[in-house]
N, C-alpha and C positions, 0 to 999 in steps of 0.2 A: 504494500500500500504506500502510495502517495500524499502529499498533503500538504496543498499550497496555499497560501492566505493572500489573500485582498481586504481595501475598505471600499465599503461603498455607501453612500452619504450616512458614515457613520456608524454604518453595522459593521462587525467585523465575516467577510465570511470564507469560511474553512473547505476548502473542494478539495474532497478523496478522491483517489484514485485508483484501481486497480481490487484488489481483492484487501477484505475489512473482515481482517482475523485476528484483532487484538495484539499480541505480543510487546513487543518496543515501543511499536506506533502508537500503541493506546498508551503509555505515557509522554510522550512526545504530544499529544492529542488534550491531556491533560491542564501540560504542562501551558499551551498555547492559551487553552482558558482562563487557567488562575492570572498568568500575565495581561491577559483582555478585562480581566475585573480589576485589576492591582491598575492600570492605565486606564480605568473609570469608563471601561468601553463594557456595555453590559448587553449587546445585542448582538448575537452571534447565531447565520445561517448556515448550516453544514448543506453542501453541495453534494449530493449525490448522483449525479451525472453518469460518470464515468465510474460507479461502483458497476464492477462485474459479478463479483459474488461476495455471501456478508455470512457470517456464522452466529453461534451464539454469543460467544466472545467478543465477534464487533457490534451484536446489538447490545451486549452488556457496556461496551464503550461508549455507544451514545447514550446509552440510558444513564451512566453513571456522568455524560456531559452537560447530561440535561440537569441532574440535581444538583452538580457544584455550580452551573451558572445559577439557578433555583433558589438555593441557600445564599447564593452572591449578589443575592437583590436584581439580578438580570433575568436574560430569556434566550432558548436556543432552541432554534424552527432549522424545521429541515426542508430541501429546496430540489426537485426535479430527480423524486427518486424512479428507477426504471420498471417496469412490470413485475418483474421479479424482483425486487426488494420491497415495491409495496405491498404483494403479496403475505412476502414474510411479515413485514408491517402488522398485517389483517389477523395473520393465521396467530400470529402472536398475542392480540390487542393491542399492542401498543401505539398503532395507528391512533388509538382513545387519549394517551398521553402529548405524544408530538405533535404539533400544528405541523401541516403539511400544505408547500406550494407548489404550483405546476411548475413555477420558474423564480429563481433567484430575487429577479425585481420585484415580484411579488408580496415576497416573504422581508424582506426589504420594506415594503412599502407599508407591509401589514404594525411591524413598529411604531408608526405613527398615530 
């Protein structure tokens, strides 16, 4: 997995790449967060675009990204996830927990 960051008008947002299996990356993952609340940035879109395949261990990464921004007084939307991750999303519930947008701007814009 990949993981590159952008701002855009003020949100921060986090686009994965590749296959979201936890290990390293889920703290590397973390670590981007606590730094986005410490820099008073509390809006952060994970891009899921270009996820090819996601296990338990990477929904346990978002779910566990969801809560420190949560507890951090902030908010973390997920952004153009692909059929098969929403899926998972579904089969899981957790689709009930994350706010989810068709496209980045969106989920962006929904912070207002």
């Amino acid at each position: 997995m990949k993981i590159k960051t952008n701002e855009k008008y003020g949100a921060l947002v986090i686009e994965l790449k590749g296959n979201v299996m936890g290990g390293p990356e889920a703290q590397e993952f973390q670590d981007l967060l606590h730094k986005s609340l410490e820099d008073g940035k509390k809006n952060v879109v994970v891009d899921l675009a270009n996820v090819k395949f996601m296990n338990s261990s990477g929904l346990g990464m978002l779910i566990s990204g969801f809560t420190t921004m949560k507890n951090g007084g902030g908010l973390l939307k997920l952004a153009n996830a692909t059929e098969k991750i929403n899926s998972l999303l579904v089969i899981t519930k957790l689709i009930t927990i994350f706010e989810h947008f068709e496209s980045v701007d969106k989920a962006v814009a929904s912070f207002k």
